[in-house]
C-alpha positions in Angstrom: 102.0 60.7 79.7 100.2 59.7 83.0 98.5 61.6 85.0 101.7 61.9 87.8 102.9 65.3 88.4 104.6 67.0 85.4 108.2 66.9 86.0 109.3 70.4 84.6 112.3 72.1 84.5 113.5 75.3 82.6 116.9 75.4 80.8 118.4 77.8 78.2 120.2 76.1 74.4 121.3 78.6 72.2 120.0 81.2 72.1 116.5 80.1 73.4 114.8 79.6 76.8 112.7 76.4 77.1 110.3 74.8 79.2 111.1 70.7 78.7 108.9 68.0 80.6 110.2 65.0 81.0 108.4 62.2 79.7 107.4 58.9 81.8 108.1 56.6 79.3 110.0 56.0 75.9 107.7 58.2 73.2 106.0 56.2 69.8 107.6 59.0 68.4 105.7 57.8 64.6 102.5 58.2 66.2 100.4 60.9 64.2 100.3 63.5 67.8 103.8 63.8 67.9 104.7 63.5 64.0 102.6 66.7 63.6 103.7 69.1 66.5 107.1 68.6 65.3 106.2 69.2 61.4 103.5 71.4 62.1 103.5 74.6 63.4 99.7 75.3 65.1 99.0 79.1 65.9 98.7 79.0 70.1 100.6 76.3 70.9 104.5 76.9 72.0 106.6 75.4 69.5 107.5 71.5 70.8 110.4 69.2 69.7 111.0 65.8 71.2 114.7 64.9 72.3 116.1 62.4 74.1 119.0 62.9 76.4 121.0 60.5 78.6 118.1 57.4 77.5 115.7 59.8 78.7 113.0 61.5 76.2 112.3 64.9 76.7 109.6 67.6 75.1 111.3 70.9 74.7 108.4 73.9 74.4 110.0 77.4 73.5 109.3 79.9 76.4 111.6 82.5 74.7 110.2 86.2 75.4 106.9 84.5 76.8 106.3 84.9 80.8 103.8 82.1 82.2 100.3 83.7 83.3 101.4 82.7 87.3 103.8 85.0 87.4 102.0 87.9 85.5 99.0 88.4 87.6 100.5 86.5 90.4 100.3 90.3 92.3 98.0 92.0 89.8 94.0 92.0 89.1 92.5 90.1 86.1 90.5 92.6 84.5 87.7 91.9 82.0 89.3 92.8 78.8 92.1 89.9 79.9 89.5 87.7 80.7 88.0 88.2 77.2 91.0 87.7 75.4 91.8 85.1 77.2 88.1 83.2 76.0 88.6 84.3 72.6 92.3 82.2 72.5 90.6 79.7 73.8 87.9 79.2 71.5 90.8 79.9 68.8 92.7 77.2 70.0 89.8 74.8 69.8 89.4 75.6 66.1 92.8 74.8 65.5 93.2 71.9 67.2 89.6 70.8 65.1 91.7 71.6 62.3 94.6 69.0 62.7 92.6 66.6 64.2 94.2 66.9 67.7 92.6 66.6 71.4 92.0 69.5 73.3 92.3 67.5 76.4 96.0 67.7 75.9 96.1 70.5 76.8 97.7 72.0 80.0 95.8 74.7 81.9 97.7 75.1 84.9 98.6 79.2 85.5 102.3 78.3 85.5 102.0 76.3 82.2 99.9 79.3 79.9 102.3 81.7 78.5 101.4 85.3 77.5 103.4 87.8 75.2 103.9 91.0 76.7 103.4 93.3 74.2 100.1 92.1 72.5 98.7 89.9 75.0 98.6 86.9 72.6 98.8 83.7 74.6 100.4 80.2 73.7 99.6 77.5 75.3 101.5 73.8 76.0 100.0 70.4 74.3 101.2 67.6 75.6 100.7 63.9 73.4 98.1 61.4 74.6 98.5 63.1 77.9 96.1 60.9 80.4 96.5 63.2 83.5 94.4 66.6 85.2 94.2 69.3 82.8 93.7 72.0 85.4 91.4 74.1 84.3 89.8 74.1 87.7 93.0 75.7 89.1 93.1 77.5 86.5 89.3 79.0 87.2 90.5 79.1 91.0 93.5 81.1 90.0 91.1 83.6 88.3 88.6 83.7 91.6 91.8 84.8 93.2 93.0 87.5 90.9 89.7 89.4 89.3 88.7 92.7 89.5 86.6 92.7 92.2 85.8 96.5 91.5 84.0 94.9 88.2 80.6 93.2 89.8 80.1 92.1 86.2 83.2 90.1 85.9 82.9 88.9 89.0 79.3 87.4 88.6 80.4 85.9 85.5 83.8 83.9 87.0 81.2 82.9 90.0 79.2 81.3 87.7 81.8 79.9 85.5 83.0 78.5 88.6 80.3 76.6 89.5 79.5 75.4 86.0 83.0 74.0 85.2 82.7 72.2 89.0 79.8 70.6 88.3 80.2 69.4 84.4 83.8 69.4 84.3 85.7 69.8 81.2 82.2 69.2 78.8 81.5 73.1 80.0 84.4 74.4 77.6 83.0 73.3 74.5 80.2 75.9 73.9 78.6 77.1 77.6 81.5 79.0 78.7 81.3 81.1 75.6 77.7 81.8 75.8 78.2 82.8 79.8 81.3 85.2 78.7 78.8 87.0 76.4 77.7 89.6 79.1 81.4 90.8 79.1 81.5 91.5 75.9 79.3 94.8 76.7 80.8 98.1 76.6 78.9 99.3 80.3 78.3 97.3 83.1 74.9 96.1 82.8 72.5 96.3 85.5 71.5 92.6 86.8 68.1 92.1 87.2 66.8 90.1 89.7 63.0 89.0 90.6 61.7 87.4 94.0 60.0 84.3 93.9 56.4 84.7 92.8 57.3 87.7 90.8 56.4 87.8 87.2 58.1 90.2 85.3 60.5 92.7 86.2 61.1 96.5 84.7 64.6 97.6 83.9 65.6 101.3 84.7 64.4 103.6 82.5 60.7 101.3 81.4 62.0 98.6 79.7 60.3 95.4 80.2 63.9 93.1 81.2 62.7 89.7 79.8 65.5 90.0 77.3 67.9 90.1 80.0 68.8 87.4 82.8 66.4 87.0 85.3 67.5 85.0 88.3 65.9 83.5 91.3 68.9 84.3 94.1 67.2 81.9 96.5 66.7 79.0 93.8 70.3 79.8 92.3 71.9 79.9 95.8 70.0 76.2 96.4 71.1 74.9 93.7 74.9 75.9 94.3 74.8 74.8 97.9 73.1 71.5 97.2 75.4 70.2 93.8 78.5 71.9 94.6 79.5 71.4 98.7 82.4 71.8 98.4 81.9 76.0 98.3 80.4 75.5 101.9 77.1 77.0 103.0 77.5 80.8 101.2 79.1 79.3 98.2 81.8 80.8 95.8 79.7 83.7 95.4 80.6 84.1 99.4 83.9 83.7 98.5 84.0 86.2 96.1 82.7 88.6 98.6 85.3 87.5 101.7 88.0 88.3 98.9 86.5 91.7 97.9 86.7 92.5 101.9 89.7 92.0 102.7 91.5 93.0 99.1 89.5 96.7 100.1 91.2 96.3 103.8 94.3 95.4 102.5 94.3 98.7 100.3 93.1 100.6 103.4 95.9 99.6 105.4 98.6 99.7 102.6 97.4 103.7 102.6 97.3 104.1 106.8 100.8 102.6 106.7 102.2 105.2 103.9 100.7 108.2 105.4 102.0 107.0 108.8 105.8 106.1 107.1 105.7 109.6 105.5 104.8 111.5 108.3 106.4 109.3 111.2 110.1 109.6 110.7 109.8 113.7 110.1 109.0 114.4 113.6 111.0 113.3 117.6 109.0 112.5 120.3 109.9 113.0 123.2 110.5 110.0 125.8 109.2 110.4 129.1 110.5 108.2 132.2 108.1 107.2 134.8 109.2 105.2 137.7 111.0 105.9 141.4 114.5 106.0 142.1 116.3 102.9 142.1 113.7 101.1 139.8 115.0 99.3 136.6 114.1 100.1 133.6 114.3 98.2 130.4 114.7 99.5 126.9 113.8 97.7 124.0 116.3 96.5 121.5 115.8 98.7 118.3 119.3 97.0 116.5 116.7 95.0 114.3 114.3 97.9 113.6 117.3 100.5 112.7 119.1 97.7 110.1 119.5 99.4 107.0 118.1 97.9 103.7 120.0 96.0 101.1 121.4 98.6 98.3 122.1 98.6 94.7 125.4 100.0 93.9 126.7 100.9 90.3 130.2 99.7 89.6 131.8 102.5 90.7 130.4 102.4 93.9 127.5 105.0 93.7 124.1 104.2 95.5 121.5 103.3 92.5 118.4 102.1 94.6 117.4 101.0 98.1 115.9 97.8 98.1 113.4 98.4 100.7 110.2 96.7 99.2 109.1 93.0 99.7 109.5 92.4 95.9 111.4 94.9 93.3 110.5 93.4 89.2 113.2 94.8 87.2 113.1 95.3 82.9 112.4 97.9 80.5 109.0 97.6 80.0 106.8 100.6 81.6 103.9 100.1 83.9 105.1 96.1 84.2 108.2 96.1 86.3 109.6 98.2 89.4 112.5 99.6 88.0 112.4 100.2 84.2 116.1 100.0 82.7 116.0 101.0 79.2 119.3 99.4 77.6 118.6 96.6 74.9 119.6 93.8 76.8 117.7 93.9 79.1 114.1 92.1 78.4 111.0 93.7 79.3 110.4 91.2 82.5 113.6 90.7 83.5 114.4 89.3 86.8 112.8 90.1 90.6 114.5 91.1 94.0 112.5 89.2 96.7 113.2 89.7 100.4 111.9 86.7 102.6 112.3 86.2 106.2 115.8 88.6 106.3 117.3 87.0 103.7 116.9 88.5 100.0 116.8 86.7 96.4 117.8 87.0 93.0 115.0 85.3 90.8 115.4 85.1 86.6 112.4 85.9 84.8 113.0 83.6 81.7 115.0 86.8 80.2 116.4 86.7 76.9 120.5 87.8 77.3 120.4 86.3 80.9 120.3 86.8 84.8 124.0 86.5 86.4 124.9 86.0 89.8 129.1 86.8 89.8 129.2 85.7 86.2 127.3 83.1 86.8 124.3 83.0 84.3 121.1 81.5 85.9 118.9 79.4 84.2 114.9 80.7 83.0 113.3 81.0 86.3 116.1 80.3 88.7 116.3 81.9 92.3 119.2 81.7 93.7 120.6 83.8 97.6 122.1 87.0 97.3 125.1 87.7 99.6 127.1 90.8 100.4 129.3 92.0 97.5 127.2 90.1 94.7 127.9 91.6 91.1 124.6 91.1 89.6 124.3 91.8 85.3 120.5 92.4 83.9 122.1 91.9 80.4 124.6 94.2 80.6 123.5 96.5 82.8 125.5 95.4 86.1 125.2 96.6 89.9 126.6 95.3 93.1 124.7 94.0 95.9 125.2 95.3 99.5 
């Protein structure tokens, strides 16, 4: 496999959801990469089976009950516990790979291609044969930057320095160094960072402990050094970053809570309209058509209202304190599907579910969107409503 674009699509045999990548060129199927994914089956990697279709070869990974780490935290914060899981799969992974003599450069660290079970957090992740392209694990560590906890000034010191490590020494950083940097978050309270100016020999902790067993850093010589080998993070640096991102993730919470207080107290009280102006003047009024349209609904069967669909985005499956609305019937998976509403038009989006998406009986395939119009019968599973 070259180092081209992945060509990936997502299609459902059986009764199993797969990821398949088509392949650039015709497989040595006997070589000893492929002979032992498809004999073998390694602890972390999705299960992979070569097929050919059409002349064309294909490598099937099963997705089934999996959701990729994109869409998980794609509108949630990375928290340190994740982040520590995550490191200890990955140094799993490594070990396993050791084992059966395979190349961890295989492997694919894109967001979209790291898959997560939902209900103990185990993650699987996709190895591809003599793959020759980007492994992207830098978008992977941007994807992180993005996401964090930015309430955890631990975690957050620790991705900034991953960061910057993994930019400058590339993909020789993940064979010991980023374990050794993940070690402060393996503490059960945030530690205090201790910091010493320049000139400064040693530095007391709080409570009279001298710190020297703790990291001591130079912020002007750190800040030089990440200006001077990594320019690509500008003058202030991914540390900078970091704190633009904390900004406006504390704004955007401000003015999510303005706008609620305002929407729940705004529509329970008329004002009054006063006219100003002299006889024979015209006046204009604004056109409030748009502004009065009524939301999309979800109707049961019979015609009842079941939900308004008034947010951006409404996840839908049975799993608590993951989706929007929880449906607790057995067909229905516990990340389902998602209702998105984009520029007045709204969508129906599968979330590789197990028993199926279905658009007027139409199943979709794993990760389909496809345009909802008035009248739609859509089935979670079973479970079916009408779209108006």
């Amino acid at each position: 496999m070259t180092g081209r674009m992945l060509n990936v699509e997502y299609v459902r045999s059986l009764n199993c959801n797969y990821e398949r990548i088509l392949l650039d060129r015709m497989p040595e199927e006997k070589r000893y990469q492929y002979s032992i994914l498809g004999r073998c089956k390694i602890n972390g990697l999705l299960p992979c089976s070569l097929r050919y279709i059409d002349g064309k070869a294909y490598l099937y990974y099963d997705i089934s009950s999996r959701q990729n780490v994109a869409l998980l935290y794609g509108g949630r914060c990375i928290t340190r516990e994740w982040v520590r899981d995550f490191l200890w799969s990955l140094r799993h992974i490594r070990q396993e790979l050791s084992r059966f003599l395979l190349d961890i450069d295989n492997i694919i660290w894109y967001p979209e291609q790291i898959f997560q079970e939902l209900e103990d957090n185990v993650f699987s992740f996709l190895y591809i044969p003599y793959y020759e392209g980007e492994s992207g694990f830098m978008k992977l560590m941007e994807f992180w930057v993005e996401h964090i906890d930015y309430n955890d000034e631990v975690l957050v010191d620790c991705v900034y320095r991953m960061y910057e490590k993994m930019e400058r020494n590339g993909e020789i950083y993940l064979q010991a160094q980023i374990f050794e940097d993940a070690e402060c978050l393996e503490n059960t309270r945030l530690p205090e960072l201790v910091y010493t100016m320049v000139g400064e020999s040693r530095v007391e902790e709080a409570g009279g402990t001298a710190a020297s067993a703790l990291p001591v850093i130079d912020v002007r010589e750190e800040e030089a050094q990440m200006q001077e080998k990594s320019p690509k993070a500008g003058r202030k640096g991914i540390r900078g970053i970091l704190e633009g991102k904390r900004s406006r993730s504390q704004k955007l919470r401000e003015d999510y809570r303005q706008s609620m207080q305002q929407e729940m107290t705004g529509h329970a009280v008329a004002e009054k309209t006063q006219y100003e102006g002299t006889y024979g003047q015209t006046l204009f009024f604004e056109d409030k058509t748009e502004a009065l349209k009524q939301p999309h609904r979800l109707l049961t069967p019979e015609g009842k209202l079941f939900l308004s669909l008034e947010q951006p985005s409404l996840s839908v499956g049975k799993k608590k304190g993951e989706v929007d609305l929880v449906l607790q019937d057995a067909s229905v998976s516990r990340m389902h599907a998602r209702i998105t509403n984009e520029e007045g038009d709204t969508y129906l989006e599968d979330l590789n579910s197990t028993n199926g998406t279905f658009q007027n009986g139409q199943r979709m395939r794993p990760y389909e969107k496809k345009k909802l119009a008035e009248g739609d019968e859509i089935r979670f599973g079973k479970v079916v409503f009408i779209f108006r």
